[in-house]
C-alpha positions as CSV (number, residue, x, y, z in Angstrom):
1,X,25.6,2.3,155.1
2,X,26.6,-0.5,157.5
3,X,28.0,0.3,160.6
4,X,31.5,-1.6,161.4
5,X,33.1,-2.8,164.6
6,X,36.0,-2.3,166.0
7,X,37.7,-5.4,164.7
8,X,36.5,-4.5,160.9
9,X,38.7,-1.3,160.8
10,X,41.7,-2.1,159.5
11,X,44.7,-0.2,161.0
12,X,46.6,3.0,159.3
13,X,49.7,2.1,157.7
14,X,50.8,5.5,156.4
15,X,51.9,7.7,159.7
16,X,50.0,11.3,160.2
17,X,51.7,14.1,159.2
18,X,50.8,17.4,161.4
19,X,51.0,20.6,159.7
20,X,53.7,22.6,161.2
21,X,52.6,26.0,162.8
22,X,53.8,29.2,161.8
23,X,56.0,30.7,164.3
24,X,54.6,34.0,165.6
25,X,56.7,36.7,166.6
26,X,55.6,38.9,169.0
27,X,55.2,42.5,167.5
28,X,57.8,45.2,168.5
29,X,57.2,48.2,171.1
30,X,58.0,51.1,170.0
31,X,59.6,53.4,172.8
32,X,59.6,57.2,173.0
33,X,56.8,57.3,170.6
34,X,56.0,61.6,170.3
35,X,52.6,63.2,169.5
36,X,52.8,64.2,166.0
37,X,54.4,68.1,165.7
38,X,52.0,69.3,163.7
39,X,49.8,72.3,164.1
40,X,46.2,69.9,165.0
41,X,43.2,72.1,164.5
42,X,40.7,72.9,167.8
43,X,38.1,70.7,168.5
44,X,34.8,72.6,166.8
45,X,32.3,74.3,169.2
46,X,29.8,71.4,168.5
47,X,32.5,68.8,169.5
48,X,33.6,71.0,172.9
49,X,30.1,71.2,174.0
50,X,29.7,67.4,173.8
51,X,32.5,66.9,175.7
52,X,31.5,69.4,178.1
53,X,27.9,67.7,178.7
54,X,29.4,64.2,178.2
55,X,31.9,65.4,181.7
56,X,28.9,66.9,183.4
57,X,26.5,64.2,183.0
58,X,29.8,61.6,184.3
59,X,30.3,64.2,187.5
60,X,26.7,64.0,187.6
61,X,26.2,60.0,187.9
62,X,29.3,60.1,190.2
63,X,27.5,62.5,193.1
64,X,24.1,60.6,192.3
65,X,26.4,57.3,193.1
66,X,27.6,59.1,196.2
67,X,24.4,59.8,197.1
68,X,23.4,56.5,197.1
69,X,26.4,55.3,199.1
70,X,25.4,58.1,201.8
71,X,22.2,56.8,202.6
72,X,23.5,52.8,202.6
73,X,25.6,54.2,206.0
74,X,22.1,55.4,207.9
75,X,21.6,53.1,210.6
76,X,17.9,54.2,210.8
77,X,14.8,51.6,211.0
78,X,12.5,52.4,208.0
79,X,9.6,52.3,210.8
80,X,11.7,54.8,212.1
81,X,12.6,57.2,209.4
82,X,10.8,60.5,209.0
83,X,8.7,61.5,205.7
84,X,11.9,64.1,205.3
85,X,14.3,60.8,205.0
86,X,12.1,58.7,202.9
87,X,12.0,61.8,200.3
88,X,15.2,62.5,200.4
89,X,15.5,58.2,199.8
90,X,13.2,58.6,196.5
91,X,15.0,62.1,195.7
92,X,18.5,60.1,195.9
93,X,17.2,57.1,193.3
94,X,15.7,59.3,190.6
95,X,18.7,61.2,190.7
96,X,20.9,58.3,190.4
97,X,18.4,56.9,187.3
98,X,18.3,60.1,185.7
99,X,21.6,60.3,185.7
100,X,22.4,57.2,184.2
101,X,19.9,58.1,181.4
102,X,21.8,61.0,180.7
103,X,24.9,59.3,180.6
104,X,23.4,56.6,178.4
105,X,22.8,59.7,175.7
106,X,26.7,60.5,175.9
107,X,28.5,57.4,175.8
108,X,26.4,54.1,175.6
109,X,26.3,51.4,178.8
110,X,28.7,53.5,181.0
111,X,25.4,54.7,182.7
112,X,24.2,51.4,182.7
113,X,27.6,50.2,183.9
114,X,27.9,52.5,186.5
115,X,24.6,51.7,188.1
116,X,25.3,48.3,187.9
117,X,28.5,48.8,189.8
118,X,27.0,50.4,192.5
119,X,24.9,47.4,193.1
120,X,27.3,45.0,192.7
121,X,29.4,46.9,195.6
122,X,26.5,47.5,197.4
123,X,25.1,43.6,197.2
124,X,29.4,42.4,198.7
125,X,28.9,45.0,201.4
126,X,25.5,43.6,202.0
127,X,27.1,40.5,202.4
128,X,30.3,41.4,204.4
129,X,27.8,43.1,206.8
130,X,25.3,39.9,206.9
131,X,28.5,37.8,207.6
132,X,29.7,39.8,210.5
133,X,26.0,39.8,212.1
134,X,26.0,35.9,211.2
135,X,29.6,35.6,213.3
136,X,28.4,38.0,215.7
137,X,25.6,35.7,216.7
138,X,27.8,32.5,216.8
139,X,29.9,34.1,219.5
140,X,27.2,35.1,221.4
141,X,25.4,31.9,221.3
142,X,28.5,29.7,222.3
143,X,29.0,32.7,225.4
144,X,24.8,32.0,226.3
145,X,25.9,28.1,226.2
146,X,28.8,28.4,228.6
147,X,27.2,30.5,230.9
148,X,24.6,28.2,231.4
149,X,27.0,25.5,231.6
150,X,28.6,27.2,234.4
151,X,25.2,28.1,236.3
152,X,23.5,24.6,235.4
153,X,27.0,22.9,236.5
Protein backbone atom coordinates (compact mmCIF):
# COMPACT_ATOMS: atom_id res chain seq x y z
CA UNK A 1 0.00 0.00 0.00
CA UNK A 2 1.33 3.35 -1.07
CA UNK A 3 1.68 5.98 1.32
CA UNK A 4 -0.17 9.47 0.22
CA UNK A 5 0.68 13.07 0.95
CA UNK A 6 -1.01 15.56 2.18
CA UNK A 7 -2.13 17.13 -1.11
CA UNK A 8 -3.43 13.51 -2.42
CA UNK A 9 -6.22 13.37 0.29
CA UNK A 10 -9.04 14.67 -0.95
CA UNK A 11 -11.22 16.71 1.54
CA UNK A 12 -14.55 15.35 3.48
CA UNK A 13 -17.55 16.60 1.88
CA UNK A 14 -20.13 14.95 4.15
CA UNK A 15 -19.91 16.83 7.84
CA UNK A 16 -19.22 14.46 11.10
CA UNK A 17 -22.04 13.64 12.94
CA UNK A 18 -21.08 13.11 16.91
CA UNK A 19 -23.16 10.75 18.68
CA UNK A 20 -25.09 12.57 21.29
CA UNK A 21 -24.38 11.45 25.03
CA UNK A 22 -26.82 10.09 27.22
CA UNK A 23 -27.69 12.47 29.89
CA UNK A 24 -26.88 11.11 33.33
CA UNK A 25 -28.87 11.84 36.16
CA UNK A 26 -27.38 11.84 39.34
CA UNK A 27 -28.91 9.00 41.55
CA UNK A 28 -31.27 10.13 44.50
CA UNK A 29 -30.36 10.21 48.32
CA UNK A 30 -32.43 8.71 50.25
CA UNK A 31 -32.87 10.55 53.72
CA UNK A 32 -33.91 9.01 57.05
CA UNK A 33 -33.10 5.66 55.85
CA UNK A 34 -33.86 3.10 59.27
CA UNK A 35 -32.09 -0.14 60.12
CA UNK A 36 -34.40 -2.80 59.11
CA UNK A 37 -37.05 -3.64 62.35
CA UNK A 38 -36.58 -7.08 62.25
CA UNK A 39 -35.56 -9.34 64.96
CA UNK A 40 -31.46 -10.01 63.29
CA UNK A 41 -30.07 -13.13 64.78
CA UNK A 42 -26.56 -12.82 67.08
CA UNK A 43 -23.42 -12.96 65.52
CA UNK A 44 -22.37 -16.89 66.14
CA UNK A 45 -19.62 -17.57 68.79
CA UNK A 46 -17.11 -18.38 65.89
CA UNK A 47 -17.98 -14.96 64.32
CA UNK A 48 -17.67 -12.96 68.01
CA UNK A 49 -14.37 -14.44 68.63
CA UNK A 50 -13.02 -13.18 65.35
CA UNK A 51 -14.05 -10.07 65.92
CA UNK A 52 -12.77 -10.10 69.27
CA UNK A 53 -9.11 -11.21 68.04
CA UNK A 54 -9.43 -9.07 64.84
CA UNK A 55 -9.99 -5.78 67.84
CA UNK A 56 -7.11 -7.12 69.88
CA UNK A 57 -4.61 -7.67 67.31
CA UNK A 58 -5.66 -3.68 65.88
CA UNK A 59 -5.17 -2.37 69.82
CA UNK A 60 -2.21 -4.45 69.60
CA UNK A 61 -0.54 -2.86 66.34
CA UNK A 62 -1.74 0.57 67.70
CA UNK A 63 0.55 0.34 71.18
CA UNK A 64 3.33 -1.42 69.10
CA UNK A 65 2.98 1.86 66.81
CA UNK A 66 3.14 3.87 69.98
CA UNK A 67 5.89 2.25 70.91
CA UNK A 68 7.72 2.99 68.12
CA UNK A 69 6.77 6.75 68.30
CA UNK A 70 8.14 6.64 72.03
CA UNK A 71 11.46 5.82 71.23
CA UNK A 72 11.71 8.34 67.85
CA UNK A 73 11.39 11.29 70.92
CA UNK A 74 14.83 9.86 72.77
CA UNK A 75 17.38 12.31 72.24
CA UNK A 76 20.05 9.75 73.23
CA UNK A 77 23.38 9.07 70.95
CA UNK A 78 23.44 5.33 70.07
CA UNK A 79 27.22 5.42 71.33
CA UNK A 80 25.40 6.50 74.22
CA UNK A 81 22.58 4.25 74.84
CA UNK A 82 22.79 1.48 77.37
CA UNK A 83 22.32 -2.46 76.48
CA UNK A 84 18.84 -1.87 78.50
CA UNK A 85 17.84 0.81 75.62
CA UNK A 86 19.02 -1.02 72.72
CA UNK A 87 16.85 -4.12 73.94
CA UNK A 88 14.15 -2.41 74.71
CA UNK A 89 14.86 -0.69 70.77
CA UNK A 90 14.77 -4.49 69.25
CA UNK A 91 11.86 -5.44 71.84
CA UNK A 92 9.82 -2.29 70.35
CA UNK A 93 10.37 -3.52 66.42
CA UNK A 94 9.45 -7.17 66.86
CA UNK A 95 6.55 -6.05 68.55
CA UNK A 96 5.54 -3.70 66.07
CA UNK A 97 6.25 -6.67 63.13
CA UNK A 98 4.55 -9.18 65.01
CA UNK A 99 1.90 -7.18 65.27
CA UNK A 100 1.41 -6.45 61.85
CA UNK A 101 1.61 -10.15 61.06
CA UNK A 102 -1.13 -10.75 63.28
CA UNK A 103 -3.11 -8.17 61.87
CA UNK A 104 -2.30 -9.39 58.30
CA UNK A 105 -4.22 -12.90 59.55
CA UNK A 106 -7.45 -10.75 60.45
CA UNK A 107 -7.97 -8.30 57.84
CA UNK A 108 -5.45 -8.32 54.81
CA UNK A 109 -2.81 -5.07 54.17
CA UNK A 110 -4.13 -3.05 57.28
CA UNK A 111 -1.02 -4.45 59.11
CA UNK A 112 0.91 -3.83 56.23
CA UNK A 113 -0.76 -0.40 55.97
CA UNK A 114 -0.26 0.51 59.28
CA UNK A 115 3.36 -0.13 59.32
CA UNK A 116 3.77 1.68 56.34
CA UNK A 117 2.12 4.70 57.86
CA UNK A 118 4.30 4.89 60.60
CA UNK A 119 7.15 5.20 58.30
CA UNK A 120 5.76 7.51 56.15
CA UNK A 121 5.08 9.92 59.35
CA UNK A 122 8.18 9.03 60.75
CA UNK A 123 10.33 9.66 57.23
CA UNK A 124 8.15 13.87 57.12
CA UNK A 125 9.18 14.23 60.74
CA UNK A 126 12.54 13.15 59.79
CA UNK A 127 12.50 15.70 57.39
CA UNK A 128 10.77 18.57 59.36
CA UNK A 129 13.44 17.96 61.96
CA UNK A 130 16.49 17.79 59.24
CA UNK A 131 14.93 21.21 57.87
CA UNK A 132 14.96 22.94 61.15
CA UNK A 133 18.72 21.72 61.91
CA UNK A 134 19.38 22.85 58.10
CA UNK A 135 17.80 26.57 59.07
CA UNK A 136 19.31 26.42 62.35
CA UNK A 137 22.73 26.33 60.86
CA UNK A 138 22.06 29.07 58.23
CA UNK A 139 21.29 31.50 61.05
CA UNK A 140 24.17 30.66 62.86
CA UNK A 141 26.48 30.87 60.00
CA UNK A 142 25.26 34.46 58.77
CA UNK A 143 25.64 35.42 62.93
CA UNK A 144 29.61 33.79 62.68
CA UNK A 145 29.89 36.04 59.40
CA UNK A 146 28.77 39.30 61.03
CA UNK A 147 30.67 38.94 63.92
CA UNK A 148 33.63 38.67 62.12
CA UNK A 149 32.72 41.40 60.05
CA UNK A 150 32.43 43.48 63.00
CA UNK A 151 35.86 42.35 64.69
CA UNK A 152 37.78 42.22 61.15
CA UNK A 153 36.12 45.76 60.42
Amino acid sequence: MKNKTLDEIRPSTKGVRANKMPIVQKPKVIKDVQPPTENIPPPSEEAARIVIASNRAREKLVESIKGINRLMVRQVLPENRSVKENEEEKAAIANLVNAALSMEEFSSGEGLLGMVTLALRQGLSLRDAGNRLACELEQVKRELAEFKGKNNG
